[in-house]
C-alpha positions in Angstrom: 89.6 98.1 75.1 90.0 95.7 78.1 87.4 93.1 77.8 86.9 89.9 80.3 85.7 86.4 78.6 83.4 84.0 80.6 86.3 82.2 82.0 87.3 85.4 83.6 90.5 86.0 82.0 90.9 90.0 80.8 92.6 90.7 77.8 92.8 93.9 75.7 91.8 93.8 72.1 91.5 96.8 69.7 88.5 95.3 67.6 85.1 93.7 68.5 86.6 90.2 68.1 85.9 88.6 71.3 88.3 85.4 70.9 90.5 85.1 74.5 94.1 84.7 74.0 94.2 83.1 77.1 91.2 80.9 76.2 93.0 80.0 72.5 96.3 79.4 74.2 94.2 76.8 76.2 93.2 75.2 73.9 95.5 74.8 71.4 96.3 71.2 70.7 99.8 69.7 71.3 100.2 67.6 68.4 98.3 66.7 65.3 97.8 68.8 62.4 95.4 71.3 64.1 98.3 72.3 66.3 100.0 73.4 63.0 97.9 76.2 62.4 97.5 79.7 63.7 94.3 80.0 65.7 91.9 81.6 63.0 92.6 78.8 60.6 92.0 75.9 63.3 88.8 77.5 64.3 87.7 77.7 60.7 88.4 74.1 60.6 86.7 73.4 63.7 83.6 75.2 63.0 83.3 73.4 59.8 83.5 70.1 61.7 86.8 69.3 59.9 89.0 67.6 62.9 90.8 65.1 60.7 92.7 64.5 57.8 90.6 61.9 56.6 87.5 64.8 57.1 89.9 67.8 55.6 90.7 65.1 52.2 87.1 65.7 51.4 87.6 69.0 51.1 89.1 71.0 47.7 92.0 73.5 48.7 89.5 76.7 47.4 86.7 75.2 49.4 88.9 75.4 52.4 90.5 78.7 51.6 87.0 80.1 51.5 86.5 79.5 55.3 86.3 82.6 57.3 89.9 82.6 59.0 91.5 80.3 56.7 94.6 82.0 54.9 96.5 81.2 52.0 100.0 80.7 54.1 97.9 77.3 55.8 97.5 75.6 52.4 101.2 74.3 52.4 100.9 73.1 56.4 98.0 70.9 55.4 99.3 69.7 52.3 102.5 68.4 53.9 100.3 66.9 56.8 97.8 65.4 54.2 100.9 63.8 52.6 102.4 62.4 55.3 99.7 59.8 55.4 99.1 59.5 51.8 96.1 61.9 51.6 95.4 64.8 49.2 93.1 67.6 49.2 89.8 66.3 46.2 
């Protein structure tokens, strides 16, 4: 189904989800631990107003694997970034 987002780009997607590739290519970050993640698990972080490690080490690994988007295979990303500045998960 070709659909067009409100930035004008048309992409075709097979279900309802009207996330723009073009739009999530955008706006993917370049560095940081955000650009680690696929797009569903950096939106589930986003809309849950996690946007840094300090916010994320507030946050229990099931409690963050319960976000909508979030998948098991992200779990080891953010561990290694939480890590890597002497943070854990609670």
């Amino acid at each position: 189904m070709l659909k067009i987002c409100e930035k004008g780009h048309q992409f075709f997607k097979n279900s309802d989800c009207p996330t723009c590739p073009v739009c999530e290519q955008e706006n993917k970050p370049k560095d940081g631990f955000l650009s680690l993640l696929p797009a569903p698990a950096r939106r589930a972080l986003e809309n849950n107003n996690i946007h840094t490690l300090d916010e994320l080490s507030k946050f229990s690994e099931v409690e963050i694997l319960k976000l909508h988007g979030m998948g098991k295979t992200s779990i080891p990303k953010l561990q290694k970034a939480l890590s890597d500045v002497g943070l854990s998960f609670k």
